[in-house]
C-alpha positions as CSV (number, residue, x, y, z in Angstrom):
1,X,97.3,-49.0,39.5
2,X,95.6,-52.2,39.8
3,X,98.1,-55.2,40.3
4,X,97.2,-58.0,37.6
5,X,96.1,-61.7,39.3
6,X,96.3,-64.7,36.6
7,X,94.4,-67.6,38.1
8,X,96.0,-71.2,36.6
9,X,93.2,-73.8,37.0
10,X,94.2,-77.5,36.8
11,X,89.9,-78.7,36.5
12,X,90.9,-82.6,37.1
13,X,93.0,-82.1,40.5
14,X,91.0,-83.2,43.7
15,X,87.3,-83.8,43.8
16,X,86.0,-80.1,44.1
17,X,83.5,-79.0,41.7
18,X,85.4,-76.2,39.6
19,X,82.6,-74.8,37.0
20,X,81.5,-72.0,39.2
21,X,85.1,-70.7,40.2
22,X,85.0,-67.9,38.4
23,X,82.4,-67.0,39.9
24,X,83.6,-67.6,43.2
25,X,86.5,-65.5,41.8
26,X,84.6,-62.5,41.1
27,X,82.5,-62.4,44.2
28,X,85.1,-63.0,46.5
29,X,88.5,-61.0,45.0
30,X,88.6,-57.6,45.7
31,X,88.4,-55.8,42.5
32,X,89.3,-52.5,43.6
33,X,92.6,-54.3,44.2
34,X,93.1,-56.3,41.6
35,X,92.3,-56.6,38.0
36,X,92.6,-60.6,36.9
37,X,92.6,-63.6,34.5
38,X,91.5,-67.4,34.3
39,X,94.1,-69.9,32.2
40,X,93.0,-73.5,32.4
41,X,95.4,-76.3,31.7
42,X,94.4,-79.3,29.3
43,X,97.3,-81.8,29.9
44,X,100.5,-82.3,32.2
45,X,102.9,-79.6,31.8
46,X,101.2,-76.9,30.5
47,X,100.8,-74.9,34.0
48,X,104.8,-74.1,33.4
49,X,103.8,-73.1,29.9
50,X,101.2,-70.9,30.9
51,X,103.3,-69.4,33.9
52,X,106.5,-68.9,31.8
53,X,104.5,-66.3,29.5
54,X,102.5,-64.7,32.4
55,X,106.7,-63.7,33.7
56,X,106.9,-62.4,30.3
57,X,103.1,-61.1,30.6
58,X,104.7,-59.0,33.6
59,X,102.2,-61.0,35.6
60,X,102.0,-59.0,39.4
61,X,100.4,-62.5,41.5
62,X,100.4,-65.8,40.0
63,X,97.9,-68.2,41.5
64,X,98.3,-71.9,41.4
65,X,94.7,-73.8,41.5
66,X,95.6,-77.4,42.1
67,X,97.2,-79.9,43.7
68,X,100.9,-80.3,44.5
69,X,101.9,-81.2,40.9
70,X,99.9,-77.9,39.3
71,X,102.0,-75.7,42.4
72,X,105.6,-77.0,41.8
73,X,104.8,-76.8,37.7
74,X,104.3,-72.5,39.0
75,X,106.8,-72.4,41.3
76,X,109.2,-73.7,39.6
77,X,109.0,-71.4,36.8
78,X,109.1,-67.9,38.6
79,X,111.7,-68.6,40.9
80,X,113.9,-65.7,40.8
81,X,111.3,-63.2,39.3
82,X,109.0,-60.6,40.9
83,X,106.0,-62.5,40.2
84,X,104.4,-63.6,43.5
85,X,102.8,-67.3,43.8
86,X,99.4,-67.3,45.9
87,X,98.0,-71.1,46.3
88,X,94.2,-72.2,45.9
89,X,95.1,-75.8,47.3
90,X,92.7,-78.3,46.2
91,X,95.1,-81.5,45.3
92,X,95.5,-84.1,48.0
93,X,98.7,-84.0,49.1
94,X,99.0,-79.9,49.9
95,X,102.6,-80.5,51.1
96,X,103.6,-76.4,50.7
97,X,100.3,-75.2,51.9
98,X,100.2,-77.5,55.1
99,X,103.6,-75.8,56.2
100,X,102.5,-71.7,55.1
101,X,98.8,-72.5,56.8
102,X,96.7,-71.8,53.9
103,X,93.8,-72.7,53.4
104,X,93.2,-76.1,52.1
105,X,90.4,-77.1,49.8
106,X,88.5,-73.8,51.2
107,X,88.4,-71.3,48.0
108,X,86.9,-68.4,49.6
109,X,88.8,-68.6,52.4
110,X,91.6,-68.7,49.8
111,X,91.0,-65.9,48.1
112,X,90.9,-63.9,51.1
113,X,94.7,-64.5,51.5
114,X,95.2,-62.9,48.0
115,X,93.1,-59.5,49.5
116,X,94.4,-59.4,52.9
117,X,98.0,-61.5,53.2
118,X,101.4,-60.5,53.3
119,X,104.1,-61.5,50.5
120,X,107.3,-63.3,51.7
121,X,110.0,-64.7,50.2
122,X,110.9,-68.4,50.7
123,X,114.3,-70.8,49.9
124,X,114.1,-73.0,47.2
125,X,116.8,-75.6,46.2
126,X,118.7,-75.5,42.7
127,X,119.1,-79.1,41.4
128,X,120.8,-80.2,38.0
129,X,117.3,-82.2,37.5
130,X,115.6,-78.4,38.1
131,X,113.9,-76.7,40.8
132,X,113.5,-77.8,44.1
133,X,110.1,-76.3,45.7
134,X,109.2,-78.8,48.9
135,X,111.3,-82.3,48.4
136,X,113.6,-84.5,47.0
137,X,114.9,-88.0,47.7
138,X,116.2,-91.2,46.4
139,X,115.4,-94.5,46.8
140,X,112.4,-95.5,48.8
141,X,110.3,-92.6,48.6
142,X,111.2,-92.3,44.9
143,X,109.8,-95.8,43.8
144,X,107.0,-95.1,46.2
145,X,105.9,-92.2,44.1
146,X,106.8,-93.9,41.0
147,X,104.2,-96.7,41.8
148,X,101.5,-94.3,43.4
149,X,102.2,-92.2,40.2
150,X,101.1,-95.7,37.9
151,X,98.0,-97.1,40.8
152,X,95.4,-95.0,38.3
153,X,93.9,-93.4,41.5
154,X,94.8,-90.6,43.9
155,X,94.4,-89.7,47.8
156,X,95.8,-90.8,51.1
157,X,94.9,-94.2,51.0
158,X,96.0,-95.1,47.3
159,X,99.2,-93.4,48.7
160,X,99.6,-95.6,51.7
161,X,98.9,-98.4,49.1
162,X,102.0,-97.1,47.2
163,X,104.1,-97.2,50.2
164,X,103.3,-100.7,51.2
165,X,103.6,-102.5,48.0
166,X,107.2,-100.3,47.9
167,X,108.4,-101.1,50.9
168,X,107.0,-104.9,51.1
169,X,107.9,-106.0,47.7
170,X,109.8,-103.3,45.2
171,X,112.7,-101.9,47.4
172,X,115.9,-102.7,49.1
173,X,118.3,-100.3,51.4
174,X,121.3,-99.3,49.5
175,X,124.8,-97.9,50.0
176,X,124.5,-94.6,49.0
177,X,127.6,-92.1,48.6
178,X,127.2,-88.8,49.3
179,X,129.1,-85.3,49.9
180,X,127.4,-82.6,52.4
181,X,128.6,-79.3,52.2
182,X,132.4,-80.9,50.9
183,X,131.9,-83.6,53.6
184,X,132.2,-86.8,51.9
185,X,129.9,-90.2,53.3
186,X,128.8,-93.4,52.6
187,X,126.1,-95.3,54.1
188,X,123.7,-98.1,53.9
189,X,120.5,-96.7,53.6
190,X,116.5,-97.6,53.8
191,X,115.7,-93.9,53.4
192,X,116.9,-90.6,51.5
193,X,115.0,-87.5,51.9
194,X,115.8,-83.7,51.3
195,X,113.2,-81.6,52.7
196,X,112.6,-78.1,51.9
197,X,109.1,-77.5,53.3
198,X,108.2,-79.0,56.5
199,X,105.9,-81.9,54.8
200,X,106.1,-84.7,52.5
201,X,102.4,-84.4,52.2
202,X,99.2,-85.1,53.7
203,X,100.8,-83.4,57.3
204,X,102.7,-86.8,57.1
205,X,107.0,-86.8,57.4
206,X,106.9,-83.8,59.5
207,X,110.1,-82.3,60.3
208,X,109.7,-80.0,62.4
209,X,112.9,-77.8,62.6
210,X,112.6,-77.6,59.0
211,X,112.2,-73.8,58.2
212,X,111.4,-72.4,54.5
213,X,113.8,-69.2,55.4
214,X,116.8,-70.5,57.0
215,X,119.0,-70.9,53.5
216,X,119.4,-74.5,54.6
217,X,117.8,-78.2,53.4
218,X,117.5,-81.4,56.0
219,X,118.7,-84.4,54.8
220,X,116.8,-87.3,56.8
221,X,118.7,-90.5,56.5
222,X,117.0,-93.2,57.6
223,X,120.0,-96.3,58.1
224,X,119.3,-100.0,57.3
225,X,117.4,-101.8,60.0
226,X,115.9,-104.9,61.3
227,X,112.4,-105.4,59.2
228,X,110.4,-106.5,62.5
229,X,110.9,-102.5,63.2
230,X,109.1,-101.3,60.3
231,X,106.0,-100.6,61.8
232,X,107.2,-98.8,64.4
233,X,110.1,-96.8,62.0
234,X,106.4,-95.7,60.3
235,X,104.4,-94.6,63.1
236,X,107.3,-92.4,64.2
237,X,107.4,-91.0,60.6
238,X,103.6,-91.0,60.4
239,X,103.3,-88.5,63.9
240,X,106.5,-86.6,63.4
241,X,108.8,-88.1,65.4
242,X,111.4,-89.9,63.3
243,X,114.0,-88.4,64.9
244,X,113.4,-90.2,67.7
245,X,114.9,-93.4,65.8
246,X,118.1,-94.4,66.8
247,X,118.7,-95.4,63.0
248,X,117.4,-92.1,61.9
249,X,119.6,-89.0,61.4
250,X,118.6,-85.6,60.5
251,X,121.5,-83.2,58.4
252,X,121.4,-79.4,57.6
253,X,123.3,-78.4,54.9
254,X,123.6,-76.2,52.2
255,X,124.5,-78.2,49.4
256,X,124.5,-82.3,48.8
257,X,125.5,-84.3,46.0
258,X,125.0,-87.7,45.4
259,X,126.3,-90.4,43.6
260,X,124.0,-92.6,42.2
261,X,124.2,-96.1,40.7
262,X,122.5,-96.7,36.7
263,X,119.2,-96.3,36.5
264,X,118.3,-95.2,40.1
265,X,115.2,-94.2,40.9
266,X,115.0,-90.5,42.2
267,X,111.9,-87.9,42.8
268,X,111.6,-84.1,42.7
269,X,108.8,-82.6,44.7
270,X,107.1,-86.1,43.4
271,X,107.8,-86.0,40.4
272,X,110.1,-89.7,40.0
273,X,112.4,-90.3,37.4
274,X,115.2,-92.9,37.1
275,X,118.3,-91.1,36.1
276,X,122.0,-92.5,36.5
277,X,124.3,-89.1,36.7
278,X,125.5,-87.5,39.8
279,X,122.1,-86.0,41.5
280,X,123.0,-82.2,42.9
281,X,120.8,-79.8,45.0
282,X,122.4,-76.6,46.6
283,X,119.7,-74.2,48.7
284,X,118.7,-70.9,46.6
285,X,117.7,-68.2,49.5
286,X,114.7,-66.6,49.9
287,X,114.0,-67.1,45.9
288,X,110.4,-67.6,45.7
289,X,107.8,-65.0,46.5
290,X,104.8,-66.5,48.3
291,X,101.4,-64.7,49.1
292,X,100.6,-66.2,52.9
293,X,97.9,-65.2,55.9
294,X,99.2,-62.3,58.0
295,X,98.9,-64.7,61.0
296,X,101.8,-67.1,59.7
297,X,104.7,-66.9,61.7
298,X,106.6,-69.7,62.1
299,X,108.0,-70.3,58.7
């Protein structure tokens, strides 16, 4: 039998032309494979809708169309499920398709994953704020993505305006408490981060011991410092190379919680929200089943 391939479309995300994806679709899938369907989405939120009933639908391959928001939306919602997630990535960002070498903003090229890839199954993390699919954090990055969320406009640069006017003028390092796998700590901190995939985004934040299949998250703690090292704190998280500052410090665990003041600001795969209870994330293993290039190895 034919396995059944939904395609979810997000038509706003990125600047790529989407009218003639179907047929790009039909041209390019093979059909002797696959039988398959086109959903759109009309406003924020829907994509979850849409991939809740296509787990009910008994769905075989889900395939997210879109940026990193229309991805996570998927993801999140068949986590734990037999439905497999291939990615069309056409947003900006690309932070899961940057670490699992897909194609990005190439639709045939794409596609050709669906025929000829291999299925795998990644970690996600469990959080009582939901699903976990790439990142979390608190504090810096958090009001960063809260202000790039309001700038109106999208793409590296109105990120890197985000992350100035955050750093520059809306945030402060904090004492944060904190408990790592029963481990209790307290520190004063510029930067919180809980990485999942190997990117923040844009192949920026890299860490590169971060593996998708190792049933384990990195914390990276970035501790208070002098500002006149800011620039340089940045160009080492810019190439990669954070840990290479002193004030930096990079944690495996298995489970964090973290107790937050009121109304702190805190982000889920970008998504920021100011909440003021305990924030909890624990690593689900190999959870999530991804549709990647036979090449990918390192993972």
């Amino acid at each position: 039998m034919k396995k059944h391939v939904q395609f979810i479309i997000n038509p706003i995300a990125g600047d790529i032309q989407k009218q003639n994806l179907p047929k790009v679709i039909a041209h390019n899938l093979d059909l002797s494979q696959f039988e398959y369907s086109i959903k759109y989405t009309e406003r924020a939120g829907q994509a979850s809708h849409l991939a809740r009933q296509a787990v009910k639908d008994e769905v075989d391959i889900l395939v997210a169309v879109g940026g990193d928001g229309s991805i996570n939306e998927i993801a999140k919602e068949i986590v734990n499920t037999p439905v497999v997630l291939a990615i069309i990535p056409l947003g900006s960002g690309n932070a899961l398709a940057y670490h699992l070498q897909l194609p990005v903003r190439q639709v045939k090229r794409a596609i050709q994953v669906i025929n000829t890839g291999k299925q795998i199954k990644i970690d996600t993390l469990r959080s009582n704020k939901g699903e976990v699919i790439c990142f979390a954090g608190i504090g810096l990055e958090a009001v960063a993505a809260r202000t790039y969320r309001h700038l109106g406009k999208r793409g590296f640069f109105a990120y890197a305006w985000a992350a100035i006017l955050t750093i520059f003028f809306k945030y402060k390092p904090a004492s944060v408490s904190f408990e790592v796998d029963g481990k209790k700590r307290r520190e004063e901190v510029y930067l919180f981060s809980v990485y999942n995939a190997r990117f923040l985004g844009y192949k920026l934040g890299k860490v590169e011991q971060v593996s998708l299949i190792d049933g384990l998250m990195h914390i990276v703690v970035i501790k208070t410092f002098g500002m006149w090292k800011i620039l340089w704190i940045a160009l080492l998280e810019l190439v990669g190379k954070i840990h290479l500052a002193k004030e930096a410090e990079i944690i495996e665990a298995k489970k964090l919680t973290i107790d937050l003041p009121k109304k702190a600001h805190a982000q889920l795969d970008g998504d920021s929200f100011i909440t003021s209870s305990a924030f909890e994330l624990a690593v689900n293993p190999l959870s999530l089943n991804v549709l990647v290039p036979h090449s990918l190895t390192n993972y």
